[in-house]
N, C-alpha and C positions, 0 to 999 in steps of 0.2 A: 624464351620467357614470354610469358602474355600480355606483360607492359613496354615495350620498347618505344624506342624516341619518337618513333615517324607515329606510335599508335597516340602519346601521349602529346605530340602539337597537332593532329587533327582534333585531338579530342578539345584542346585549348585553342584551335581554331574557330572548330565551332560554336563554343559558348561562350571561350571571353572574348572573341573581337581578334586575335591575333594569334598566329603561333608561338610567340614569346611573351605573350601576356598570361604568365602564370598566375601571376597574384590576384587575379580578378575573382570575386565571390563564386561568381559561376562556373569560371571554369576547375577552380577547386571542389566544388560541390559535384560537377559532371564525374571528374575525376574520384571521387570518393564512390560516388554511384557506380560506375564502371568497377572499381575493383571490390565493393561489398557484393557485387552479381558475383563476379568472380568466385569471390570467397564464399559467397554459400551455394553456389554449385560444388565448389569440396568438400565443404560439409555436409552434402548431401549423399555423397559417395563415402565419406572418411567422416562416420559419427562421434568417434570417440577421441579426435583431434583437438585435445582442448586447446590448445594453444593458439591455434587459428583462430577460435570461436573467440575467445579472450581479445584477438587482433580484431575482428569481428566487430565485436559490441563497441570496443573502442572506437573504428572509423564511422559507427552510428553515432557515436556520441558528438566527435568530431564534426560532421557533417550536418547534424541535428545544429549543434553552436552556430556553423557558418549560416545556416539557414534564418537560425532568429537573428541573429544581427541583419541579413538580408532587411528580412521582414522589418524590424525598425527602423534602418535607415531611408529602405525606397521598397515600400508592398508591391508597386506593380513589376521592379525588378524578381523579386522573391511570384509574385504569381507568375510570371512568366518562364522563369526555369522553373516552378514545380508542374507544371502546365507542360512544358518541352519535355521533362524528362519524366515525367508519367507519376510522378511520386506521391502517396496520399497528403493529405491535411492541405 
């Protein structure tokens, strides 16, 4: 599988401060990031997968929400992970 444990506390390593600090904005947002790459690299292979597409737009949606609360609560937190992780706006 392409999410496994060791992949998913580096990943919360590096953004939220710890590898058991899941609940942190950032590292769910990392996290979200990482597997919509994922998911549209399948869809780029596998176009008529609606279903994934569907999972798809949802973790943008998702990930869109944790961003604006970022952004309201602490902006330079929110500029700092979209700045890390490369993402427009």
């Amino acid at each position: 599988m392409y999410l496994n444990k060791e992949v998913k506390e580096d990943i919360f390593k590096k953004h939220g401060g710890s590898g058991k600090n899941t609940g942190s904005a950032e590292g769910q947002i990392a996290l979200f990031t990482f597997r919509i790459s994922h998911l549209t690299e399948h869809l780029k292979r596998n176009r008529k997968d609606f279903n994934t597409e569907r999972a798809l737009v949802s973790l943008v949606g998702k990930r869109r929400s944790l961003l604006d609360y970022l952004k309201k609560k602490d902006i330079e937190r929110y500029r700092a992970i979209v700045k890390e992780l490369g993402l427009r706006k």
